[in-house]
DSSP file (Angstrom, degrees, kcal/mol; ACC not computed):
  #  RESIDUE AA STRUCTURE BP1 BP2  ACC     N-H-->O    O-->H-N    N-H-->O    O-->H-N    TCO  KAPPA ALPHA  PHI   PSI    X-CA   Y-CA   Z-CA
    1    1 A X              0   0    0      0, 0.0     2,-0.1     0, 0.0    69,-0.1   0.000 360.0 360.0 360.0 143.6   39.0  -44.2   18.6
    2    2 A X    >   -     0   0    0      1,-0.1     3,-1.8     4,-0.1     0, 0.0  -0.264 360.0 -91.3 -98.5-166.7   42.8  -43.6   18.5
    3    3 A X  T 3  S+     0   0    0      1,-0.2    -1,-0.1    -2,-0.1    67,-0.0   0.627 128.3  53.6 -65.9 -11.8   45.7  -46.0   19.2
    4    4 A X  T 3  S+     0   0    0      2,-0.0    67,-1.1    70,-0.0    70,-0.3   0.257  97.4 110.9-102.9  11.7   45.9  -45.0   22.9
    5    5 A X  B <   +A   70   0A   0     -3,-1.8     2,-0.3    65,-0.2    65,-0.3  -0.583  39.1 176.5-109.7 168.1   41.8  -46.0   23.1
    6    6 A X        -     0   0    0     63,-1.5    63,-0.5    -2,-0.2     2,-0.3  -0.849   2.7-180.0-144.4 154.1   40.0  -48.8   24.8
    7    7 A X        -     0   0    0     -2,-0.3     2,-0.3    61,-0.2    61,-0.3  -0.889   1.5-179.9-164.6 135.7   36.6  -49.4   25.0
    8    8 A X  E     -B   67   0B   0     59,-1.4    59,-1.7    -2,-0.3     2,-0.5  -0.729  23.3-134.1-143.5-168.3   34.6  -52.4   26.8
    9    9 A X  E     +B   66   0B   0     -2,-0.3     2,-0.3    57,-0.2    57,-0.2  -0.986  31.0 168.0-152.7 125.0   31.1  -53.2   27.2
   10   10 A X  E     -B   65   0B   0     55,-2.0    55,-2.1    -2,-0.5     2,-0.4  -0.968  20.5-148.1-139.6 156.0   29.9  -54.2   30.8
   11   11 A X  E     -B   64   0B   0     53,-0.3    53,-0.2    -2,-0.3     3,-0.1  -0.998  23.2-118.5-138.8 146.0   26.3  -54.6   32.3
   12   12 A X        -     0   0    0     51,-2.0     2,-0.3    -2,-0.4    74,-0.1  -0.130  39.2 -89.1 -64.2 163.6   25.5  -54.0   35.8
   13   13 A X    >   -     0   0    0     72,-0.4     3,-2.8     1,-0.1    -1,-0.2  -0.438  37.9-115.6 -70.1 131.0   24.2  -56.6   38.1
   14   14 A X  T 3  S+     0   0    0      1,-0.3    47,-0.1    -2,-0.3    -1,-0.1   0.743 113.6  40.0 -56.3   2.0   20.7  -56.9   38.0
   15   15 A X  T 3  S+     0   0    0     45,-0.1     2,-0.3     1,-0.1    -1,-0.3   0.559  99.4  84.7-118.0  10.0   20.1  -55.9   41.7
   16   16 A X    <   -     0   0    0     -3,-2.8    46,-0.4    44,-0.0     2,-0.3  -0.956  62.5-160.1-143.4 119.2   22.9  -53.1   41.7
   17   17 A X        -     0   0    0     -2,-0.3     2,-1.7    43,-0.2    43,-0.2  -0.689  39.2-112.7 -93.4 146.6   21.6  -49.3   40.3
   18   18 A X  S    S+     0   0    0     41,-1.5    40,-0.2    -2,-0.3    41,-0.2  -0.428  76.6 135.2 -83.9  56.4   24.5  -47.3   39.4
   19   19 A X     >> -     0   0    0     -2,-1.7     4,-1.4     4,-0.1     5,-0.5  -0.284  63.9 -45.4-106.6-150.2   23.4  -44.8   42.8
   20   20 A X  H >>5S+     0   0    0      2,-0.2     4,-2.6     3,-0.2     3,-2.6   0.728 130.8  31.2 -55.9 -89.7   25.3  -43.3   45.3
   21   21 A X  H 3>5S+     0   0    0      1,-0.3     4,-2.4     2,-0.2     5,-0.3   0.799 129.0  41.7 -71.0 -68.9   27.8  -45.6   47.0
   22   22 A X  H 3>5S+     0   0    0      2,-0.3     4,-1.0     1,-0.2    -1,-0.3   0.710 117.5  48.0 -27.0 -32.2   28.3  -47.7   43.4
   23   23 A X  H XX5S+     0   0    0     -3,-2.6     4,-1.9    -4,-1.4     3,-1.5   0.912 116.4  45.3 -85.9 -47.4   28.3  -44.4   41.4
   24   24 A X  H 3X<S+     0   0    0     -4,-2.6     4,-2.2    -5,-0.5    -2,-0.3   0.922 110.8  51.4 -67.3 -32.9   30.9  -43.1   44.0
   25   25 A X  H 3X S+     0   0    0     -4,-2.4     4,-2.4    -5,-0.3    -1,-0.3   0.854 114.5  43.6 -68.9 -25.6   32.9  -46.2   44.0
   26   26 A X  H <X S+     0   0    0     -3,-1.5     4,-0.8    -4,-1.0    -2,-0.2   0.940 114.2  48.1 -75.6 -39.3   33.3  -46.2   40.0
   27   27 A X  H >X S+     0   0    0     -4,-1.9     4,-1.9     2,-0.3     3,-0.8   0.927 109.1  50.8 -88.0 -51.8   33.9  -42.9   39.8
   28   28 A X  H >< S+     0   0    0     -4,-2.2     3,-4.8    -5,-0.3    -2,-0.2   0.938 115.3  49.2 -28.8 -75.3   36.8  -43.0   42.9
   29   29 A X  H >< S+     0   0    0     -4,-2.4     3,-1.4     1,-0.3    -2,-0.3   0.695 109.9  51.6 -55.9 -20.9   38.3  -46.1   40.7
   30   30 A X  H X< S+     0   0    0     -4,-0.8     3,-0.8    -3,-0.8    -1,-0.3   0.618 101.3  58.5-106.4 -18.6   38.2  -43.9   37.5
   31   31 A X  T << S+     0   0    0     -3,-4.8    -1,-0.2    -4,-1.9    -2,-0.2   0.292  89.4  73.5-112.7  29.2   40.0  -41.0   39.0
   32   32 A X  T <  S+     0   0    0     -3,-1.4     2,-0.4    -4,-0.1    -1,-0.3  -0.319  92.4  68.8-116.6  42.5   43.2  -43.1   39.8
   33   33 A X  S <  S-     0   0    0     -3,-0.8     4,-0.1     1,-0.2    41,-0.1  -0.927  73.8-143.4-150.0 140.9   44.0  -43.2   36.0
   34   34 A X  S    S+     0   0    0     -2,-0.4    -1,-0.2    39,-0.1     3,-0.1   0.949  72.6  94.2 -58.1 -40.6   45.1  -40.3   33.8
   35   35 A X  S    S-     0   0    0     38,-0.2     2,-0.2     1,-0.1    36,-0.2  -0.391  86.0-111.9 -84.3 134.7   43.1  -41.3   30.3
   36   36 A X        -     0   0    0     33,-0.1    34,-1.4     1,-0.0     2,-0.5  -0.442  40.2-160.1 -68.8 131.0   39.7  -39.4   30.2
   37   37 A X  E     -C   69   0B   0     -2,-0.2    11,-0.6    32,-0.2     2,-0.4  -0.933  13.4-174.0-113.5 126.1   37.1  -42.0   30.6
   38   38 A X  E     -CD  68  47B   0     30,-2.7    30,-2.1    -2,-0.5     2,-0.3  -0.990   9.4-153.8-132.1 158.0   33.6  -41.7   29.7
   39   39 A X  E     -CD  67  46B   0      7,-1.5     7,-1.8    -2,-0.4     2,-0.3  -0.914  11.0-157.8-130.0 148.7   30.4  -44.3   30.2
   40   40 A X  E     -CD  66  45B   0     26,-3.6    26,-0.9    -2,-0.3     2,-0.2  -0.797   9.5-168.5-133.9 171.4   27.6  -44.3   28.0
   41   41 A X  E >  S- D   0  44B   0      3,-1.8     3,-4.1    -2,-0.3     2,-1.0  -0.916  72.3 -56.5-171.9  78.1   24.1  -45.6   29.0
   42   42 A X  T 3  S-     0   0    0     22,-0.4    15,-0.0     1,-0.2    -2,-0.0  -0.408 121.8 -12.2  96.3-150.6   22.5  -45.6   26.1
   43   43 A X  T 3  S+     0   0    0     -2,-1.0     2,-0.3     2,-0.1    -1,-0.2   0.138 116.7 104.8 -95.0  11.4   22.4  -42.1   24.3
   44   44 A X  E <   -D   41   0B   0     -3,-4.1    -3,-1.8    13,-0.1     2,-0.2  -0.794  57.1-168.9-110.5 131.5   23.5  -41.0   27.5
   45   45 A X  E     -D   40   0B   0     -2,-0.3     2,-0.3    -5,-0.2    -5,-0.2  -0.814  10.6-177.1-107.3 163.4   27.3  -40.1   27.6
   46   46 A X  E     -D   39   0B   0     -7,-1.8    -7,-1.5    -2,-0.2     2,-0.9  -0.986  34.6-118.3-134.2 161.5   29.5  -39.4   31.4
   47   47 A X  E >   -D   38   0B   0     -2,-0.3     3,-4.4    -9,-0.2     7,-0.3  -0.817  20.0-145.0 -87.2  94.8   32.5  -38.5   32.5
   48   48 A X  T 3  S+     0   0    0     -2,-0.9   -18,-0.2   -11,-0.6   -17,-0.1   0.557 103.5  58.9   8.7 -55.6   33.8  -41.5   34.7
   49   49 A X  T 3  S+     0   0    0    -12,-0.4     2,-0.4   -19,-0.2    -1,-0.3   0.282  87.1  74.2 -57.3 -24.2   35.2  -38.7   36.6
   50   50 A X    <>  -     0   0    0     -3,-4.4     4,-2.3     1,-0.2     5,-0.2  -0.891  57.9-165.6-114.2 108.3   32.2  -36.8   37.4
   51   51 A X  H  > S+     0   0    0     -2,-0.4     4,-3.3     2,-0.2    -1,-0.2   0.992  94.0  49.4 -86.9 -38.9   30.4  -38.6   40.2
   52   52 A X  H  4 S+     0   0    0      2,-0.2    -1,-0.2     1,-0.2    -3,-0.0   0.956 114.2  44.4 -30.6 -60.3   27.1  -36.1   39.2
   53   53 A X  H >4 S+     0   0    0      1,-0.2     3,-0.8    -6,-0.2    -1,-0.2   0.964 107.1  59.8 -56.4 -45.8   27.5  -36.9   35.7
   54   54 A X  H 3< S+     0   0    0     -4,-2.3     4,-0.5    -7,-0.3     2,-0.4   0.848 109.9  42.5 -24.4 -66.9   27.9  -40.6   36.7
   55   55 A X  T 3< S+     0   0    0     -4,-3.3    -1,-0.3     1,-0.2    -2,-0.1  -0.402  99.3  67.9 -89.9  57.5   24.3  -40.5   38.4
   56   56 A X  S <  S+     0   0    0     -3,-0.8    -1,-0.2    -2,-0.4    -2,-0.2  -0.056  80.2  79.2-126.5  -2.6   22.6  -38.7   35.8
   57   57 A X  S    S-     0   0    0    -39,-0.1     3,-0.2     1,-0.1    -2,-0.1   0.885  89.5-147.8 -67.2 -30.6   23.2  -42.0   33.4
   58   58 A X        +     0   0    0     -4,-0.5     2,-0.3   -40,-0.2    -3,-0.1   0.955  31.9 170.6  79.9  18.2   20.2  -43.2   35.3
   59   59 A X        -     0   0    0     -5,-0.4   -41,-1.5   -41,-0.2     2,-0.3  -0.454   9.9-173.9 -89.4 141.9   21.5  -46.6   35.0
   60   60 A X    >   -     0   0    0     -2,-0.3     3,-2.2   -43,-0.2   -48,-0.3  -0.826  42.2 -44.8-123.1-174.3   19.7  -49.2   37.1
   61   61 A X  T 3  S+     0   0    0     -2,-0.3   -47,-0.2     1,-0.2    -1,-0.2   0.059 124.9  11.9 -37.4 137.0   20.3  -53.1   37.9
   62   62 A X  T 3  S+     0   0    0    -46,-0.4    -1,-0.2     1,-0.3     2,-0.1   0.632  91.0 146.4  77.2  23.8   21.2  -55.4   34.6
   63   63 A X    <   -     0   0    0     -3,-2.2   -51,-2.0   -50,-0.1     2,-0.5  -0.533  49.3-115.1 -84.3 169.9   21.8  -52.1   32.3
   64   64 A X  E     -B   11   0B   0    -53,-0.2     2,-0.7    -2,-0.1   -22,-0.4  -0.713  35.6-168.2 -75.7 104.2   24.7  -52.2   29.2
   65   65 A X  E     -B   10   0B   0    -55,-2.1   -55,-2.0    -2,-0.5     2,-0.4  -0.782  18.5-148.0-112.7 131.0   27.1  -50.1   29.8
   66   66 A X  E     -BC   9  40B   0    -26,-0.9   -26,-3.6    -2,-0.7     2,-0.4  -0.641   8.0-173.6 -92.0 135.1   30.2  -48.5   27.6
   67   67 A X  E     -BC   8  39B   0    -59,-1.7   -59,-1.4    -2,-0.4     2,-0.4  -0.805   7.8-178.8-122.0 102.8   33.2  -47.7   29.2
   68   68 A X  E     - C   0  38B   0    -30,-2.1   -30,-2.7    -2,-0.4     2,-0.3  -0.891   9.9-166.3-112.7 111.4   35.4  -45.9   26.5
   69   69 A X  E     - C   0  37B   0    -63,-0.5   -63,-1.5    -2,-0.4     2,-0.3  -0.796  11.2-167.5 -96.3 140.8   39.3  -44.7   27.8
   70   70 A X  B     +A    5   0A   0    -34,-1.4   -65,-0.2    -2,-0.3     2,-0.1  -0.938  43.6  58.4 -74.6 124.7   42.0  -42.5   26.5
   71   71 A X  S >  S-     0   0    0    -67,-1.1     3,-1.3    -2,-0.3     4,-0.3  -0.442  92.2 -70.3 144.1 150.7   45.5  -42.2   27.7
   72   72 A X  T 3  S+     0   0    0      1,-0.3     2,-0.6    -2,-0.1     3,-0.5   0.915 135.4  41.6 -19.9 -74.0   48.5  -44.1   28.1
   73   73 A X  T 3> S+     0   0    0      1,-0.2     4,-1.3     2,-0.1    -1,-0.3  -0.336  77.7 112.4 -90.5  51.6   46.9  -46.1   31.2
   74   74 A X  H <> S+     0   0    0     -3,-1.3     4,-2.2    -2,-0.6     5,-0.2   0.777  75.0  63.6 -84.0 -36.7   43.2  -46.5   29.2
   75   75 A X  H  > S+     0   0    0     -3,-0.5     4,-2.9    -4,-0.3     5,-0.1   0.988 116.0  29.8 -26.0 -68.5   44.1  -50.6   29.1
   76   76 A X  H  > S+     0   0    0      1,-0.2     4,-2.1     2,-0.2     5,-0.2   0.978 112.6  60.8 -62.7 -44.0   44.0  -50.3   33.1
   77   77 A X  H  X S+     0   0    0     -4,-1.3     4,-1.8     2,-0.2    -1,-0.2   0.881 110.1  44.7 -48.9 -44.5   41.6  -47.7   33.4
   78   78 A X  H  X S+     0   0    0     -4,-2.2     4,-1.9     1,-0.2     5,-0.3   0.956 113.9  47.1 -51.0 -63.3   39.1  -50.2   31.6
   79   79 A X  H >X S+     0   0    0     -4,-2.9     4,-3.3    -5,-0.2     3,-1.1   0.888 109.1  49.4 -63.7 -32.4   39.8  -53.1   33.3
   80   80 A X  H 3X S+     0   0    0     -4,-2.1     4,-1.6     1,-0.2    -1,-0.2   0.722 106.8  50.7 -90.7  -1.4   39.7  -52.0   36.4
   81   81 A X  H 3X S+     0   0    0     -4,-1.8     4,-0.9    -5,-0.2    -1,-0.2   0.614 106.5  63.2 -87.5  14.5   36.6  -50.3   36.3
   82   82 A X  H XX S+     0   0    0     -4,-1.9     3,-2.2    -3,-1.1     4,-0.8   0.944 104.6  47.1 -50.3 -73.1   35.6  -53.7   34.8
   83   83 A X  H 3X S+     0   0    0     -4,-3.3     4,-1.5    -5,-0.3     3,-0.4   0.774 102.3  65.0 -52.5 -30.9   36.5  -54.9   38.1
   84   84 A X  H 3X S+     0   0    0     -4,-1.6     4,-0.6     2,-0.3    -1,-0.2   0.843 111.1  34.8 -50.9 -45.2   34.6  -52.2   39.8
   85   85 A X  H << S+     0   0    0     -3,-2.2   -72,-0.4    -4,-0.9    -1,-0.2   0.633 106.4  62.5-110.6  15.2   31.5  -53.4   38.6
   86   86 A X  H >< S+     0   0    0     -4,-0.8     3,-0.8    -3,-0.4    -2,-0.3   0.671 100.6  53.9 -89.9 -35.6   32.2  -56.9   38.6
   87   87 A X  H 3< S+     0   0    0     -4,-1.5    -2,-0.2     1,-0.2    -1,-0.2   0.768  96.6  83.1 -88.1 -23.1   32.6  -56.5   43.0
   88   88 A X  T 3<        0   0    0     -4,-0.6    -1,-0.2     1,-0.2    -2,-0.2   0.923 360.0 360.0 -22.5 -59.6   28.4  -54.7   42.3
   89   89 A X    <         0   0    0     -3,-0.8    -1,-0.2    -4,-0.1    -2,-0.2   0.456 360.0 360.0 -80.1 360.0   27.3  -58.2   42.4
């Protein structure tokens, strides 16, 4: 990771699958930041960005998830999709 990287470690709420209306709300917050974001699931990487890619992590309730940013705003980008999946529960 370079000097502009972030990275955070979050786990969904056990009763909250990362599916449609959650995938699509993470992925909305992720495409109000310039730094390419990806979430891993696993061995599974996404692009934040990508609400397809997003649901193909497969993630359900109480999984780990990494959420790793680039960019100038990767600080914010993390936290607030922190916050994204902290409003799940």
């Amino acid at each position: 990771m370079g000097p502009r990287s972030f990275e955070r470690q979050l786990k969904l709420p056990s009763e909250v699958a990362l599916h449609a209306r959650p995938a699509a709300d993470f992925v909305r917050t992720a495409m109000g930041f310039q730094a390419q974001i990806v979430v891993v699931n696993g061995d599974r990487e996404a692009d934040a960005k990508s609400l397809m890619s997003v649901l193909a992590l497969g993630a359900t309730g109480g999984t780990e998830l990494v959420v790793r940013a680039e960019g100038d705003d990767a600080p914010g980008a993390v936290e607030a999709l922190a916050g994204c999946v902290a409003e799940f529960g």
